[in-house]
N, C-alpha and C positions, 0 to 999 in steps of 0.2 A: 504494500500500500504506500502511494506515495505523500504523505502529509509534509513532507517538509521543502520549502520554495525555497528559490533563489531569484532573486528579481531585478532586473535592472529598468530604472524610471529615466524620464527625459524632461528635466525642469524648465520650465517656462524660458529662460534666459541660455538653451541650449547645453548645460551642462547636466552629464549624469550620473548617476547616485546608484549604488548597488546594494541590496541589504537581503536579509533570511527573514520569512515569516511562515506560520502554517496558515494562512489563510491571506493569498495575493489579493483577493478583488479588495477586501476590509481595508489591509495596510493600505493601499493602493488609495481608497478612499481616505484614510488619516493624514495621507500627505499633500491630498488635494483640498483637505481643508484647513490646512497649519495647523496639524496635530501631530503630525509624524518627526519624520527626525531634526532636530536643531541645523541639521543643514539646508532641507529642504522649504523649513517654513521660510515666509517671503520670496521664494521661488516656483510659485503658484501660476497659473496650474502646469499638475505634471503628466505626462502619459507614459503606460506601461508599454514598455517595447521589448519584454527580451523576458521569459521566464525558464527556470527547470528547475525538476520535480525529484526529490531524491525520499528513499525509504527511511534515513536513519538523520535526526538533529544533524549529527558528527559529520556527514558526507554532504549534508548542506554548507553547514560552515567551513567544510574547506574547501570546498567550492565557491563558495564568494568569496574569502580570501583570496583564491586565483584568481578570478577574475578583478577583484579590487587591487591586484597588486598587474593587473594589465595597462599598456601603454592606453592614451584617448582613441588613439587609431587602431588598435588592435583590439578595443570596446566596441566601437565603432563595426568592424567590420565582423566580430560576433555579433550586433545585433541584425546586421543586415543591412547595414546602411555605411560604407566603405568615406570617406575623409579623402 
């Protein structure tokens, strides 16, 4: 079962933000109303462009670490949209 997300959002101001939740549309909504993370509020609104689904907390979180530790252009062309 996959409960655990990895998500990457696209802030109003074109920059984007990576984070783990088990539930993307909710977080998704937190951030679009300045409830979510200290980076994103004031960066309103955001759209979800890039999700995956893993079985286990632990293979979520290291998976957003890789990916939060990727180049903007190598973010970029994971989400499908190439720099």
């Amino acid at each position: 079962m996959s409960d655990h997300h990895v998500y990457v959002i696209e802030c109003a101001d074109g920059t984007l933000y990576t984070g783990y939740t088990t539930d993307v549309e909710r977080r998704v909504a937190e951030h679009d109303a300045g409830e979510g993370a200290k980076y994103t509020r004031g960066r309103t609104p955001v759209a979800l462009r890039y999700t995956e689904s893993f079985g286990s907390r632990s293979a979520a979180m290291s998976r957003e670490y890789a990916i939060k530790s990727l180049t903007r252009a190598e973010k970029r062309r994971l989400i499908g949209d190439a720099e």
